[in-house]
C-alpha positions in Angstrom: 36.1 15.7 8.1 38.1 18.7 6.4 40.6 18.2 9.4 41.0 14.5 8.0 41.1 15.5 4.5 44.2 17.6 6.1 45.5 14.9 7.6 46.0 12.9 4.1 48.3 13.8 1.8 47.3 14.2 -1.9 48.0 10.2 -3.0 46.0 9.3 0.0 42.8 11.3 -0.5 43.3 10.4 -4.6 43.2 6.5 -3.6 40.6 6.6 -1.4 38.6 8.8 -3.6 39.0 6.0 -6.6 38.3 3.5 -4.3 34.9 4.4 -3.5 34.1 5.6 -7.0 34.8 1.9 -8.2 32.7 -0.1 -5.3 30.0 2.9 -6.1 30.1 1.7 -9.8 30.7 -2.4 -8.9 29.4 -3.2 -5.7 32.7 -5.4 -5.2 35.4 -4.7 -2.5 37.8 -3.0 -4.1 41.8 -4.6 -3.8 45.0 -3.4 -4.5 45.6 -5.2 -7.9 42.5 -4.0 -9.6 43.8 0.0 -7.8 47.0 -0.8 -9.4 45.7 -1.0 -12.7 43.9 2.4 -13.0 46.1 5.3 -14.8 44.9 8.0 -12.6 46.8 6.6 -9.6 50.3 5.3 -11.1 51.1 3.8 -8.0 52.8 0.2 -7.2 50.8 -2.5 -5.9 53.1 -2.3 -3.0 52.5 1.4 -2.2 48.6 1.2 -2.7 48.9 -1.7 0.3 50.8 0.2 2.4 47.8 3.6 1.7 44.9 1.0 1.9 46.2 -0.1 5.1 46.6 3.5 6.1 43.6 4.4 5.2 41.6 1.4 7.2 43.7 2.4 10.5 41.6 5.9 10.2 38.2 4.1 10.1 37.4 5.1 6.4 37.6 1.8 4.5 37.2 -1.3 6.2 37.8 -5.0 4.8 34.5 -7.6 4.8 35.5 -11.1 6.6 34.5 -12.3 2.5 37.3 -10.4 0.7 40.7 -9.2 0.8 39.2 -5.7 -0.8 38.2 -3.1 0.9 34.9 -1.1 1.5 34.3 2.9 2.4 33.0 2.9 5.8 30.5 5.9 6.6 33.1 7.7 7.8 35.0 7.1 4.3 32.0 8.3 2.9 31.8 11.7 5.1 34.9 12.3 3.6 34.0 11.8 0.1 30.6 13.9 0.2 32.1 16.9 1.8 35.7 17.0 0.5 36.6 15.3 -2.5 33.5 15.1 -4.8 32.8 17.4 -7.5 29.1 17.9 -8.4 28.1 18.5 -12.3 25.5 20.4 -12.9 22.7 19.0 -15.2 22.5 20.6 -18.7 19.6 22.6 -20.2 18.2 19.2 -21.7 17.9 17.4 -18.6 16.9 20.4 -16.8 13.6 20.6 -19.4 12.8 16.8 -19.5 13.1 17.4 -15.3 10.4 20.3 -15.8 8.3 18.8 -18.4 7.8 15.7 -16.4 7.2 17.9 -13.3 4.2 19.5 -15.5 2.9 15.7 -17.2 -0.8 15.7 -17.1 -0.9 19.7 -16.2 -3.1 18.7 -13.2 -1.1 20.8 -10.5 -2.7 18.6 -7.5 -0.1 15.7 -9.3 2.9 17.8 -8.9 4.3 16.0 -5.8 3.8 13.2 -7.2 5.4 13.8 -10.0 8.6 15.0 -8.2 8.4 12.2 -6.4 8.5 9.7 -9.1 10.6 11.8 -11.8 13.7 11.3 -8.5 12.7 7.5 -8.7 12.7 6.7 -11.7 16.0 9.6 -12.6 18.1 7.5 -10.1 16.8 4.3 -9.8 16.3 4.3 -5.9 13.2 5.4 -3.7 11.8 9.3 -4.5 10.1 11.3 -1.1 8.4 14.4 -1.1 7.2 15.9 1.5 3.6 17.2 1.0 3.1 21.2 1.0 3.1 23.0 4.7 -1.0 23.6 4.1 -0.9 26.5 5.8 2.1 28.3 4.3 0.3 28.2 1.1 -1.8 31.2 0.1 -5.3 30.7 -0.3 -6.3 31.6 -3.8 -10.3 30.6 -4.5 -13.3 29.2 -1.9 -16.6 27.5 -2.9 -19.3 25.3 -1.0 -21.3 23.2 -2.2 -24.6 22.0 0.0 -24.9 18.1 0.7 -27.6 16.1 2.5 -28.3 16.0 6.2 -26.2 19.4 7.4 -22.6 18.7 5.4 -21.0 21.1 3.2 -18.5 20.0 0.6 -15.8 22.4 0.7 -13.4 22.9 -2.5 -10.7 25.3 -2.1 -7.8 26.2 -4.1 -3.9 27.1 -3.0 -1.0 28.8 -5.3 -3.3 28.4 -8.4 -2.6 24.6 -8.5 -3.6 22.5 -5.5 -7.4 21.8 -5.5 -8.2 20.8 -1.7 -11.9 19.1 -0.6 -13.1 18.8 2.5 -16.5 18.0 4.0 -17.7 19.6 7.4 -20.8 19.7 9.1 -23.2 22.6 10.0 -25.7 23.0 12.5 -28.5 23.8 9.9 -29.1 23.6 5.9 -27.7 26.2 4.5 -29.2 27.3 0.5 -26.7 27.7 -2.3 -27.5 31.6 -2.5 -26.2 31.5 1.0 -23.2 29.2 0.4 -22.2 31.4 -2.6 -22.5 34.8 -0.5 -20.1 33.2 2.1 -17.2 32.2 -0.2 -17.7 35.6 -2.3 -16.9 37.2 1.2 -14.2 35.4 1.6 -12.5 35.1 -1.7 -12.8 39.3 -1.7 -11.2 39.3 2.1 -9.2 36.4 2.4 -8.1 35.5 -1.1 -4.2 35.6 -1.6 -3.9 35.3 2.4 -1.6 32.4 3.6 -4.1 29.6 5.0 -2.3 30.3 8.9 -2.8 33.9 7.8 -6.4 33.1 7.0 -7.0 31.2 10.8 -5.4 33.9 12.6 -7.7 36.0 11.1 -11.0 34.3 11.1 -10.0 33.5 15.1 -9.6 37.4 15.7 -13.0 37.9 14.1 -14.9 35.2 16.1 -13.1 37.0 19.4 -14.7 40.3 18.4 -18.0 41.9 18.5 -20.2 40.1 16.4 -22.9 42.5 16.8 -21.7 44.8 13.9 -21.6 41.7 11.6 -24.1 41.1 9.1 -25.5 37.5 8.8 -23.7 36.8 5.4 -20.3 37.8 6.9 -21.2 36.0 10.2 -22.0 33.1 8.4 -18.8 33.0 5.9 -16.4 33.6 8.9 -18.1 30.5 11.1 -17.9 28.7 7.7 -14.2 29.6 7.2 -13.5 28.7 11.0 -15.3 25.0 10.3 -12.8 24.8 7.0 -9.4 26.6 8.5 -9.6 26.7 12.4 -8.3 23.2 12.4 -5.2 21.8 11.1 -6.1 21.0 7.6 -2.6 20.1 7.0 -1.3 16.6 7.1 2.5 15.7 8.6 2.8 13.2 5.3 4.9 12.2 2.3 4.6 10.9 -1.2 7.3 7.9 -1.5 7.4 6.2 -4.8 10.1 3.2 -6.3 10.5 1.6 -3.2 10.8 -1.8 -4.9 14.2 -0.1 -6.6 15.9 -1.0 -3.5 15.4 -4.6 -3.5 18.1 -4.5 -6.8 21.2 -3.8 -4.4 22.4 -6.5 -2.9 23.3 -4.9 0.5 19.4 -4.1 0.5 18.0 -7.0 -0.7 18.4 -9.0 2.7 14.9 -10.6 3.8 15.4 -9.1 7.2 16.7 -5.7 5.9 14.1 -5.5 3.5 11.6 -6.2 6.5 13.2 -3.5 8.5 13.2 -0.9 5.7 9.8 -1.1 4.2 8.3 -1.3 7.9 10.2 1.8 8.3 8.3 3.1 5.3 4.8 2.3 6.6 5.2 3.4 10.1 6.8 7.0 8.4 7.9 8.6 11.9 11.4 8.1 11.0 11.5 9.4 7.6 9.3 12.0 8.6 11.6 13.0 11.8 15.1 13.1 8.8 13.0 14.9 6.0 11.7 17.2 9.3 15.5 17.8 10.1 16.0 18.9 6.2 13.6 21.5 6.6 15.4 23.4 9.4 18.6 23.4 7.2 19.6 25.4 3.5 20.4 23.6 0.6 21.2 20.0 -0.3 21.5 17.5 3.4 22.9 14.5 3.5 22.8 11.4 5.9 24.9 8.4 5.4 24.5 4.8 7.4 24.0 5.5 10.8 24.0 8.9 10.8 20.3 8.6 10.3 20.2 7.6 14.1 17.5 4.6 13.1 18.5 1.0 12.4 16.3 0.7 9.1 18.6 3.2 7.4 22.1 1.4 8.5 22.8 0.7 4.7 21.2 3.7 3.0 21.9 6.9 2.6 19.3 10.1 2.5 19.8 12.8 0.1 17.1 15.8 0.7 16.5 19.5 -0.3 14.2 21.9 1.1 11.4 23.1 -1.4 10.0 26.8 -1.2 7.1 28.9 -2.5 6.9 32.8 -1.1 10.2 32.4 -0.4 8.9 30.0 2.6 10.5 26.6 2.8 7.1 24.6 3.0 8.6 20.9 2.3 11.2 18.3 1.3 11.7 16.2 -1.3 15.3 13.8 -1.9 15.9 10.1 -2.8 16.6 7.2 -0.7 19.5 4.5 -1.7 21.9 2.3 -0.6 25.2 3.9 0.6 26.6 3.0 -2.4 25.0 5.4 -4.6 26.1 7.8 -7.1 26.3 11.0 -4.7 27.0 14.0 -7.4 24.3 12.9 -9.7 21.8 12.4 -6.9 22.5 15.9 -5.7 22.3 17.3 -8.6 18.9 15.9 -9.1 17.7 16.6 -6.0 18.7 20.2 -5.9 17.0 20.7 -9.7 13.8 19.2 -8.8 13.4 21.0 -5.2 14.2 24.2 -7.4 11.2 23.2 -10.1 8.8 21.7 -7.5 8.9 25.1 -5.6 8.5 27.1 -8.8 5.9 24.9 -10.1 3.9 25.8 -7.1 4.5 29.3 -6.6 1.8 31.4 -7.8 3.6 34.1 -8.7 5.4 33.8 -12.3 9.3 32.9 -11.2 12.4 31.3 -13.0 13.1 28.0 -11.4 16.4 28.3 -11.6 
């Protein structure tokens, strides 16, 4: 797109620029009369014509069968996002109410959550977060706690704010004075390990002689193996304001709406975009097709990577129509992925 944005000259790239800030702001194809009228152009009616028409030759507005105005295509878009838009920071006051609602309820297990519904209800649109790559995250405390008939409840905590439980099943009944000896071994050896850390380890052990191992360390490693061996992390997201998108018009089409929310439930294809974000730095953005799924056509995806140990373990970003408000979604999304990673990094860190 930058060799485009070299292609126009400055009254083309101002136009086009004004353009899509007013259907952005309207939702109405945008003609040359109303163009005319804004001080920031001082161009003729006859002039803005000739640049619309320009403009629509290049594939970057297009006009509906409905309306003599024009609309940005995606490629129009493209062109806005990476060349002409100018992202404002947020200020220290939005920046605190962003980390204060982060924080609501101090329970850190509600945390995604949070982020997920501070981006919905901040822009109006659908909020996604990624939940935490389980076994990136460092494995801070252990306990187990007996249940009938050979289960085990098993309640372990990661970063100093997620509080996991899980339930497996043992081959005899163990006593709590035994339960509590295993996770005391485990908290001294493993504690502050990162869980895939942890199940490297505890596989090594189990390949070695277990001869030399007492029966409380045997017993806490075959315990860890039946809590951490197996993926104990789930490939899942946290998607709240949904409904938001039935308010635009281009989304609020039966058969679109259909299409989108059954893209919700069935999650592959957000998962495979938000997947996508991971593998890349910083704030990524799909527009319209360049999803590469039908659902998404009409919407746009704007996602950050989250970190904690300095190891991206997640996404979060906000799902709207096309027509959105790009630099103040950005800037949203690229303050909350900041705050969510600080919020559950264990070590004491300055979000941003």
């Amino acid at each position: 797109m930058a060799n485009q944005a070299q292609i126009l000259n400055g009254r083309s790239l101002q136009l086009l620029k004004t353009l899509i800030e007013r259907y952005i702001s309207d939702g109405q194809p945008v003609g040359s009369r109303i163009l005319s009228k804004d001080p920031s152009l001082n161009l003729s009616p006859a002039t803005i014509r000739n640049v619309m028409a320009d403009l629509e030759d290049l594939g970057l507005v297009h006009s509906p069968h409905t309306s003599a105005g024009r609309v940005p295509t995606v490629k129009g878009y493209r062109l806005f996002v990476d060349s002409l838009l100018t992202i404002k920071p947020l200020d220290s006051k939005e920046v605190r109410c962003l980390h204060q609602g982060l924080l609501a309820q101090g329970d850190g297990g509600d945390v995604v959550g949070n982020a997920s519904r501070l981006l919905a209800d901040l822009t109006q649109m659908a909020g996604v977060v990624t939940l935490p790559k389980r076994e990136l995250l460092c494995l801070r405390h252990i306990e187990f706690l007996p249940l009938s008939s050979g289960r085990v409840l098993v309640i372990f905590v990661t970063n100093e704010q997620e509080v996991h439980n899980k339930i497996i099943h043992t081959n005899r009944l163990f006593s709590p004075a035994e339960l509590q000896q295993a996770a005391n071994y485990l908290n001294s050896v493993y504690g502050g390990l990162s869980l895939a850390a942890v199940r490297e380890a505890i596989l090594k052990e189990l390949q070695e002689d277990q001869q030399r191992m007492n029966q409380g360390m045997l017993l806490a490693i075959k315990m860890a193996e039946l809590t951490f061996a197996t993926d104990t992390g789930q490939d899942d997201y946290v998607l709240t304001g949904e409904t938001n998108l039935m308010e635009f018009n281009e989304l609020s089409g039966r058969d679109h709406l259909k299409q989108l929310f059954e893209a919700f439930n069935q999650k592959q294809a957000v998962i495979h975009l938000l997947d996508q974000s991971m593998k890349s730095e910083g704030v990524q953005i799909f527009i319209g097709k360049e999803s590469g799924y039908q659902a998404f056509d009409q919407c746009s995806l704007v996602t950050s990577p989250y970190s904690v140990n300095d190891e991206v373990v997640g996404v979060l970003g906000v799902i709207g129509p096309t027509r959105m408000s790009y630099e103040k979604v950005i800037a949203f999304v690229d303050v909350t992925a900041k705050l969510l990673g600080a919020a559950l990094n264990p070590k004491p860190t300055s979000p941003l």
